[in-house]
N, C-alpha and C positions, 0 to 999 in steps of 0.2 A: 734627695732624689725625687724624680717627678715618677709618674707612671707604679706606684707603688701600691700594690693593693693586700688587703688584709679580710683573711677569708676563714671563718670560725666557722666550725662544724661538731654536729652531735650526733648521736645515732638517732638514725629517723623514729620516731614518737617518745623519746628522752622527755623528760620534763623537769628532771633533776637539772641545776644549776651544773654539777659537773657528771662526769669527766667531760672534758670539750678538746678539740684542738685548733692552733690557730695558726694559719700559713700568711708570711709573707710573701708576695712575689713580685719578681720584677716583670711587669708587662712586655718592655721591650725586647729583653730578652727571653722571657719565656722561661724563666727559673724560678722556685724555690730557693729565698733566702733566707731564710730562716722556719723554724718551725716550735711551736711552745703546744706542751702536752700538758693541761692541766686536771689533777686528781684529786679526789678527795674520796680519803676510806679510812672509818673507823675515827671521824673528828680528824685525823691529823691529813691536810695539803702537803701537797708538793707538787711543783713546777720543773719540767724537765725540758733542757734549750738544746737544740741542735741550730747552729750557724754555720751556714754554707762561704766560704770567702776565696777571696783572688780566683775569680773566675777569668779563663783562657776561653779563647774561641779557635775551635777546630772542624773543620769542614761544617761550615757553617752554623757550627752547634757548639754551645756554651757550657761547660763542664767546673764544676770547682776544684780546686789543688786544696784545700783545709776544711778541716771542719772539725768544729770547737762544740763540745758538748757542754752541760751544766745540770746540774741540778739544783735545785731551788727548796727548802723547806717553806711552810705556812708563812712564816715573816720574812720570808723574802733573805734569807739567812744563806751562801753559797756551801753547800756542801761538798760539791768535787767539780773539778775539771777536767775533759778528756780532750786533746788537741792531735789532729790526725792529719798527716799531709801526704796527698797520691802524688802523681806523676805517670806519663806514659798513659796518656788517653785515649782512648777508641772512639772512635765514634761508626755507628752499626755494624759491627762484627757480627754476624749471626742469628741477625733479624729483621726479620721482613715484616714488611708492611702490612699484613693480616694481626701482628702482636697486636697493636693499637687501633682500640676502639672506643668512638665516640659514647659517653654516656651525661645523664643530666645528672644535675647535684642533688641529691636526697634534699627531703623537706626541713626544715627547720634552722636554715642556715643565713646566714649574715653575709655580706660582701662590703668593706669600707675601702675607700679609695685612700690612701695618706697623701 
């Protein structure tokens, strides 16, 4: 896929290696495809995946039907799956245009293009 960007964040003045999160997203659409939560407490990692998939477009807005959960221990070892499929989409049911506001990205964060 083209337009794919990869977007890691930490709490602002973090200097620990983790906890981090990392967002893929698809530019052109304007989605969250994924999302990886990584942790470390007490020596032992874990990787926590949300995947966003088969995305519909409805009044002009791009919504997913699945989403496929994971957890991941230190070696990369799959501990569980959780697999979730919607239907019957809304799109702005009960929100107006003041919910959403523009803000910048806290300090210490990364942006890669794939």
């Amino acid at each position: 896929k083209t337009n794919i960007y990869q977007v890691k964040l930490k709490k602002e003045g973090q200097v620990e290696e983790y906890p981090y999160i990392i967002y893929y997203i698809d530019f052109d659409k304007g989605v969250i495809l994924k999302t990886e939560y990584h942790i470390e407490q007490d020596n032992f990692k874990t990787i926590s995946v949300s995947e966003y998939l088969d995305f519909v477009q409805k009044d002009n807005a791009w919504g997913y039907t699945k989403q496929v959960d994971k957890m991941y221990d230190g070696n990369n070892k799959l501990l569980y799956t959780t697999t979730m499929t919607y239907s019957n989409m809304l799109v702005n049911t009960g929100i107006t245009d003041s919910e959403f506001v523009e803000t910048a990205l806290p300090q210490n964060n990364s942006i890669n293009k794939k």
